[in-house]
C-alpha positions as CSV (number, residue, x, y, z in Angstrom):
1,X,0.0,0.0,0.0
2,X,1.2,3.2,-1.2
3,X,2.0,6.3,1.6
4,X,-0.6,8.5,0.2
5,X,-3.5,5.6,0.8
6,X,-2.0,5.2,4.3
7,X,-2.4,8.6,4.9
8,X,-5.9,8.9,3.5
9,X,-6.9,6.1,6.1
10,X,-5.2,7.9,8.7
11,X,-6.7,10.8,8.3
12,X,-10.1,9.3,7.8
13,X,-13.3,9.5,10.2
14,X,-13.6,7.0,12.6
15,X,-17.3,5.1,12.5
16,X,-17.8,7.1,16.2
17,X,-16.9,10.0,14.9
18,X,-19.3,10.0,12.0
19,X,-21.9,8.3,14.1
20,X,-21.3,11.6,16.9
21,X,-21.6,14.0,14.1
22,X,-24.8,12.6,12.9
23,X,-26.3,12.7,15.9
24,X,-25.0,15.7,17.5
25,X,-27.2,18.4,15.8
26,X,-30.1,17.0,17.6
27,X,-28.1,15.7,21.1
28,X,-29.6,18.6,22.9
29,X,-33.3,17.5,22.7
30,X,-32.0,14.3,25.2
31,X,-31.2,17.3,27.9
32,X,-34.6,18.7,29.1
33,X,-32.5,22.2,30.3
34,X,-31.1,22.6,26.7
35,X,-35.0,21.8,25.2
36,X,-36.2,24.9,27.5
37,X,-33.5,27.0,26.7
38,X,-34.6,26.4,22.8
39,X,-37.7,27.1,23.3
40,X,-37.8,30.1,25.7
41,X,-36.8,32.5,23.0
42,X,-40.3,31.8,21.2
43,X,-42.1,31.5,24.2
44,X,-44.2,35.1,23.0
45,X,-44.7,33.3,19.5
46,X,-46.1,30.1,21.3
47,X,-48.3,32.2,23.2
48,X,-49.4,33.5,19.6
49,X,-50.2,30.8,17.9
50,X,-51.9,28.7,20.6
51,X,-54.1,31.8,21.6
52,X,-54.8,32.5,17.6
53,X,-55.5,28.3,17.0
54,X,-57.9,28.5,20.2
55,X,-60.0,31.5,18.9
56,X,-59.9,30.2,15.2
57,X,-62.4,27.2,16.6
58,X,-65.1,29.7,17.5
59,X,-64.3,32.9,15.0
60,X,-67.3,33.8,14.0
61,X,-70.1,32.2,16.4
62,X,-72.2,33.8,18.5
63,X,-71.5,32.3,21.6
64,X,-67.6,31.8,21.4
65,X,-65.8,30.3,23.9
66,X,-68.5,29.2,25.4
67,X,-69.1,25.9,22.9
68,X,-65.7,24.9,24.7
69,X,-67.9,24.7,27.8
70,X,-70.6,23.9,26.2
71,X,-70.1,21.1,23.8
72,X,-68.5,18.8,26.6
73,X,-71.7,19.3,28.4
74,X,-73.7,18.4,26.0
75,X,-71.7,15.3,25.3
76,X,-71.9,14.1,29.2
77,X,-75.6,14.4,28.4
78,X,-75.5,12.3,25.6
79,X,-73.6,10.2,26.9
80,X,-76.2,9.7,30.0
81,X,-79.3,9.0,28.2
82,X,-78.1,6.9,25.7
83,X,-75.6,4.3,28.5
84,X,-78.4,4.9,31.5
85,X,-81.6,5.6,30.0
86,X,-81.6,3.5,26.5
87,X,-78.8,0.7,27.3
88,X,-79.5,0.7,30.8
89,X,-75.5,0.3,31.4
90,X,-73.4,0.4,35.2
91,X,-70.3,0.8,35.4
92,X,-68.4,-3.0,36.9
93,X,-70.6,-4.7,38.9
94,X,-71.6,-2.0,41.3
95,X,-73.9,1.5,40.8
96,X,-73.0,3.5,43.7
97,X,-73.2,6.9,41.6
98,X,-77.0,5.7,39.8
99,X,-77.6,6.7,36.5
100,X,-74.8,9.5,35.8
101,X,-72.0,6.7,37.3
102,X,-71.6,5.2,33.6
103,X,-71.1,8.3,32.2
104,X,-69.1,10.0,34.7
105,X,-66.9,7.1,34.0
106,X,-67.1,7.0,30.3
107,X,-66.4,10.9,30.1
108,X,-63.5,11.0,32.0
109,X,-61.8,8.0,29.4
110,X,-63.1,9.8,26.6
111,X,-61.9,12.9,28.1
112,X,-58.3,12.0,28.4
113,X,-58.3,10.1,25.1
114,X,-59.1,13.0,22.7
115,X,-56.5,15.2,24.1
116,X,-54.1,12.2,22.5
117,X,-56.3,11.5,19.6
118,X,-56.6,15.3,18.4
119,X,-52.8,15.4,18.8
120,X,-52.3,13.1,16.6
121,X,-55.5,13.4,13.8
122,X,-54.0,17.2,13.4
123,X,-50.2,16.6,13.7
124,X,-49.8,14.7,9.6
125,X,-51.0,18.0,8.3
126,X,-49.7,20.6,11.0
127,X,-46.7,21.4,8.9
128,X,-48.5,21.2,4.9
129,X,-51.0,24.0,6.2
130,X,-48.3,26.7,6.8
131,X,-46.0,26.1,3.4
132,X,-45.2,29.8,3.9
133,X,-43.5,29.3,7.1
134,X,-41.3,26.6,5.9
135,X,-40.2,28.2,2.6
136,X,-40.3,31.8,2.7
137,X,-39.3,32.8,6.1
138,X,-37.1,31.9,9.1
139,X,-39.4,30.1,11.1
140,X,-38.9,27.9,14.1
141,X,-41.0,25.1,12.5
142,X,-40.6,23.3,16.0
143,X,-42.7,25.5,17.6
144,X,-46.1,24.8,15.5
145,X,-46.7,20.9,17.3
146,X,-46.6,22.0,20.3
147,X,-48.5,24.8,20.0
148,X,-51.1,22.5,18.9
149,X,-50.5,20.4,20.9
150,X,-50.7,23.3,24.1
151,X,-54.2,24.3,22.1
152,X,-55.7,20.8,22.2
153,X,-54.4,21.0,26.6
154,X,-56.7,23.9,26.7
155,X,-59.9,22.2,25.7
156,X,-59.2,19.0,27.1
157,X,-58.5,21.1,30.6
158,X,-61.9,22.4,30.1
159,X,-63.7,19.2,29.5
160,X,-62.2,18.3,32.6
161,X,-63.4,21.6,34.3
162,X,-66.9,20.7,33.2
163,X,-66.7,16.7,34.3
164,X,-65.2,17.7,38.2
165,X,-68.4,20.0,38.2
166,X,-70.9,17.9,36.8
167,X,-69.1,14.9,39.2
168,X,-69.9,17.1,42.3
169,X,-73.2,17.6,41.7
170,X,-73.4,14.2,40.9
171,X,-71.8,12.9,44.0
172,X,-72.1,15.9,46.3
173,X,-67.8,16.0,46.8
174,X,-64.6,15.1,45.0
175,X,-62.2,12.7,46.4
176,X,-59.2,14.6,47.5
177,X,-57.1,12.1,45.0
178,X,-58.4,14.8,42.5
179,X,-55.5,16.9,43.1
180,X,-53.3,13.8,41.4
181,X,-54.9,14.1,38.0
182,X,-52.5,16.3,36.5
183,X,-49.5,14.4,37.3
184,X,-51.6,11.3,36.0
185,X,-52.2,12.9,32.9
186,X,-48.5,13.7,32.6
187,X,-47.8,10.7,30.8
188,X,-50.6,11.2,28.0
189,X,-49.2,14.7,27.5
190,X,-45.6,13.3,27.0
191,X,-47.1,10.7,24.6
192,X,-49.1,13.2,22.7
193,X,-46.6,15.3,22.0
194,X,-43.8,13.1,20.7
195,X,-46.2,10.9,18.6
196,X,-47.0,14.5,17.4
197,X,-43.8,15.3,17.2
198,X,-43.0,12.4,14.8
199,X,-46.0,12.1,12.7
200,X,-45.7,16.5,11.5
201,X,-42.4,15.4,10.0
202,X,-43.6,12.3,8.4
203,X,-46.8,13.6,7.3
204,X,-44.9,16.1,5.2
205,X,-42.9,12.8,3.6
206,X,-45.8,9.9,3.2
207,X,-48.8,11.8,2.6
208,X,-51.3,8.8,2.8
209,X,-50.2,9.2,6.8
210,X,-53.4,11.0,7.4
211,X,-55.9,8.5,6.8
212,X,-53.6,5.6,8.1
213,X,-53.8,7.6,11.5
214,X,-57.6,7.9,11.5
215,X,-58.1,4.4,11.6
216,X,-55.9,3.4,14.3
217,X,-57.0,6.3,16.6
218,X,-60.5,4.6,16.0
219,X,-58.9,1.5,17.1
220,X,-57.2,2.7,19.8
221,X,-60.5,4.4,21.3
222,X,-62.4,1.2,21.2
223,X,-59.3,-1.1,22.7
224,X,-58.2,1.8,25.8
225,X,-60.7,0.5,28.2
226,X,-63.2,3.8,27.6
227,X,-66.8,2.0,27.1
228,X,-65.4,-0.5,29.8
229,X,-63.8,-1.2,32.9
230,X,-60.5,-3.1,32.5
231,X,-61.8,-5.8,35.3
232,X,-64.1,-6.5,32.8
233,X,-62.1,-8.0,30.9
234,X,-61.1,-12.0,31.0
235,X,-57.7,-12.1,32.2
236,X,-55.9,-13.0,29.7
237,X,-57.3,-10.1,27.6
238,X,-56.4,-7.7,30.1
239,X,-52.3,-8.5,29.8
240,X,-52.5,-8.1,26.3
241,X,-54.6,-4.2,26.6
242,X,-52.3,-3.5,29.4
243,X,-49.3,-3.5,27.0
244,X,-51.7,0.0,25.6
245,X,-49.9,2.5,27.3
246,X,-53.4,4.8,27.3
247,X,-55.1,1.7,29.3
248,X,-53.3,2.3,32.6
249,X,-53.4,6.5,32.0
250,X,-57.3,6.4,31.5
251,X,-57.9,3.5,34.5
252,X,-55.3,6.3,36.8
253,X,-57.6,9.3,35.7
254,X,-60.6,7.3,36.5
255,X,-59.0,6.2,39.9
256,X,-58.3,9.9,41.2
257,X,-61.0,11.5,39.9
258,X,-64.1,9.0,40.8
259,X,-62.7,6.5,43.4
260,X,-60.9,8.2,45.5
261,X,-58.0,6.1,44.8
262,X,-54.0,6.1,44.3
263,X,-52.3,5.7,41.1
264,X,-50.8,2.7,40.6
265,X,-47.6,4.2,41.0
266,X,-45.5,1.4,39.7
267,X,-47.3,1.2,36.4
268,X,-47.2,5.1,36.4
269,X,-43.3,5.6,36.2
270,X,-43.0,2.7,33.2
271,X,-45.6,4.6,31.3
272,X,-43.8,8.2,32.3
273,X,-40.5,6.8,31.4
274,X,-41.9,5.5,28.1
275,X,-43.4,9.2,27.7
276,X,-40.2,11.0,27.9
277,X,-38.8,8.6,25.9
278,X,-41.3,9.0,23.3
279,X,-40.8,13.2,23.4
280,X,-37.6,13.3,23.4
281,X,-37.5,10.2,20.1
282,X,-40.3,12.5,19.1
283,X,-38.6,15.9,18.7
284,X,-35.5,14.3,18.1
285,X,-36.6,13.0,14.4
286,X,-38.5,16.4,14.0
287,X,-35.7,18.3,14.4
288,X,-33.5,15.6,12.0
289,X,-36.0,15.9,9.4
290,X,-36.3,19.7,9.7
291,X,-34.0,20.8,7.2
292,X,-35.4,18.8,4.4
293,X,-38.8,19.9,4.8
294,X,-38.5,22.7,2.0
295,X,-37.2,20.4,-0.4
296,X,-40.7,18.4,0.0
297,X,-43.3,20.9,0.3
């Protein structure tokens, strides 16, 4: 082997240095201090676009922000008559909260499950409705998921608002385990936002993404334990929806915010772990994919 080949292999990049330079462009989104300090420059935009998405809903009607009161309302009403009245359904084996227990029950899953479900239906097309922000201008594209993502929090914290209220008139009190829902919901947020995360950037890539994700959130909301208690369920089916990371969220929200019970605190710091992991994988392959957006669109 001639000198000037030696040299050339000498001189050459290691496999861990090309592996390090691949990855190091997006190494900070695996340090939670060095994601705040990305965002907190755009925290005034975020507050922009999540307070401009939230208004859009309602532009126009007469009653405004009041269907986001509203509309849950109605829902739990629905949701009464049709369980209670028509089906004559109970929640398990028991009925300690009469007609309303069902639905109390069945809103609060349902609840929860749309906050993940809209994050994901409206993430494949998040970054092909705003073309103008990926080839025109500098903009941090990072910034539109989760400021849908923060939009879809506000109406989900509302639907809440409107089941604790409902569920006090209901059952005259709340359990003081009530207090624990938004660190059970914690996980769903982490979930939402990094399956959000990924699916903005891949939407962009495999445009058929869109109705792909319709049908398995439809499968998803009928295999999360929402029309039915998870004790329901024969054993052996109950393993294989526990490996749903949604079914222990929904059966913690249900715990703390109807039965006065703990989190199962175990199951809660997998699914939390699994969260982060999820965000962080999440943002990580947003920000990969980032640059070659324009080339796409």
């Amino acid at each position: 082997m001639d000198v000037g080949k030696m040299n050339a292999l000498r001189t050459a990049p290691g496999t861990f240095v090309l592996l390090k330079r691949a990855i190091a462009p997006t190494a900070w989104v695996f340090q939670p201090l060095a994601v705040v300090r990305h965002f907190r420059p755009h925290r005034y935009l975020l507050w922009q676009l999540v307070q401009r998405q939230v208004q859009a809903q309602y532009r126009g009607s007469c009653l405004g922000a009041v269907w986001s009161l509203l509309t849950p309302l109605v829902m739990l009403g629905v949701y009464t008559f049709v369980f209670s009245v028509v089906f004559q359904s109970h929640w398990g084996t028991a009925q300690p909260g009469g007609r309303l227990d069902f639905a109390l029950h069945l809103f609060a899953g349902l609840t929860a499950f749309n906050l993940f479900a809209q994050s994901l239906t409206s993430a494949p097309g998040l970054i092909l409705a705003h073309p103008n922000y990926v080839k025109r201008v500098v903009f941090p594209l990072e910034v539109l998921p989760l400021a849908r993502f923060l939009a879809n929090l506000v109406e989900t914290t509302l639907s809440f608002f409107v089941f604790l209220v409902v569920a006090v008139l209901v059952r005259g009190e709340l359990p003081w385990t009530v207090v624990l829902l938004p660190l059970v919901l914690l996980p769903l947020a982490l979930l939402s936002l990094g399956c959000a995360y990924f699916l903005a950037a891949l939407g962009v890539f495999v445009r058929d993404i869109q109705n792909v994700i319709g049908l398995v959130v439809t499968v998803l909301m009928f295999m999360s334990t929402i029309f039915f208690p998870l004790a329901s369920v024969p054993p052996r089916l109950q393993q294989v929806l526990a490996m749903n990371p949604l079914v222990p969220i929904i059966e913690d929200v249900r715990r703390v915010a109807i039965e006065g019970l703990l989190p199962h605190w175990g199951t809660w710091a997998v699914v939390t772990a699994i969260g982060v992991l999820t965000c962080m994988g999440g943002l990580a392959w947003f920000m990969r994919l980032k640059s070659a957006l324009a080339d796409v669109i």
